[in-house]
N, C-alpha and C positions, 0 to 999 in steps of 0.2 A: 394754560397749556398742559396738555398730559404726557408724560411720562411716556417715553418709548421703552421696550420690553428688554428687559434682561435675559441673559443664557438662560437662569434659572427659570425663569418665567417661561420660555418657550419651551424647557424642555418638560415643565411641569403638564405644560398644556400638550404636548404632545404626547404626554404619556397619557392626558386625560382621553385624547381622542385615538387612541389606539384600543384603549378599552374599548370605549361607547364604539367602535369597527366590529370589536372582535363580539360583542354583546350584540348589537345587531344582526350581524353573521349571523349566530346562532337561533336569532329569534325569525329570522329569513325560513332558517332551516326548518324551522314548526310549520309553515306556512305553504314552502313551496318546496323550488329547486332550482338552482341553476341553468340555464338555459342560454347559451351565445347569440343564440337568434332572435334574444328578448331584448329590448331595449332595459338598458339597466342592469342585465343579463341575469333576472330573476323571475319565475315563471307559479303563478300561484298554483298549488296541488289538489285534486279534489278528493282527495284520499282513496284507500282500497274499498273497490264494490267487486261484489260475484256476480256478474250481470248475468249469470245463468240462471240463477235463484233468484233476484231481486225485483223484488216488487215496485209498484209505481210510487209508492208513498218513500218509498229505500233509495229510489232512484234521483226524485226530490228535494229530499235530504242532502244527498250528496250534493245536487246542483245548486243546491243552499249555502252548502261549507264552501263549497267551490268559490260563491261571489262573492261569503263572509273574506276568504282567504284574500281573493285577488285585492278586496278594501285594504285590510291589514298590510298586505304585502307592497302594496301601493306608497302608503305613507310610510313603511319599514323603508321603502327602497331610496323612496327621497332622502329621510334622515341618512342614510348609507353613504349617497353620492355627496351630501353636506360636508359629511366626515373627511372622503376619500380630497372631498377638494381645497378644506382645510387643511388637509395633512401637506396637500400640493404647493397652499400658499408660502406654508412652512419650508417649504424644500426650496422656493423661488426667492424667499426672503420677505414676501409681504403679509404673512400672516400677522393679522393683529393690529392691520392699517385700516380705516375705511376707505370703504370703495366708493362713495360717493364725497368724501371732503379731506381721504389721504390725511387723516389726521390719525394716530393713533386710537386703539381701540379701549376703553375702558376694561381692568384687569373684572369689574366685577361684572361687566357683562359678560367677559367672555367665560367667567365662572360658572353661571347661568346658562350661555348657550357656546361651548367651547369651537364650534364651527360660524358664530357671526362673523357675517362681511361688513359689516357696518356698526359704526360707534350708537351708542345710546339715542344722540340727535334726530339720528335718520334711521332707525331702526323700523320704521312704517315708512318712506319714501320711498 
């Protein structure tokens, strides 16, 4: 049987996932921008063009970075809402339980991946 988490333990781990929030933030912010009307409320950016001057190859480019962005921004926003919803489990009391056998969560996975919902066992189901 494992060990259910200590103050110390949760607040370690909260501190861990306030970081990896505020670090994603930031790496959001390379990418896109904020947007309410986004689902996830982050909106990928295609960076500055002078469409007055720009050529079709200029033009390209941009619609290049554009769908490089929305990829990145994509898997940024997941990892983000991972965070936001660990921090939640934290705040409800079940962070660090699984969610498939309610069994506590191993301290090294959550090391590893400080937003899993699920213990080592079920980590693929």
């Amino acid at each position: 049987m494992k060990k259910p988490m200590t103050k110390k333990d949760l607040d370690y781990f909260k501190n861990k996932l306030q970081k990896e929030k505020t670090l994603l933030e930031e790496e959001l912010k390379t990418v896109g921008h904020k947007n309410p009307d986004v689902a996830g409320g982050w909106e990928a950016s295609p960076g500055k063009i002078d469409t007055d001057s720009a050529d079709d190859n200029e033009v390209a480019d941009k619609i290049e970075g554009l769908e490089e962005n929305n990829g990145i921004l994509e898997k940024l926003d997941k990892q983000l809402l991972e965070v936001i919803a660990a921090l939640d489990r934290m705040e409800k009391g079940s962070y660090g339980i699984c969610a498939i056998c309610a069994e506590p969560i191993e301290n090294e996975r959550l090391e590893a991946n400080p937003s899993a919902k699920t213990c080592l066992k079920h980590m693929r189901g």
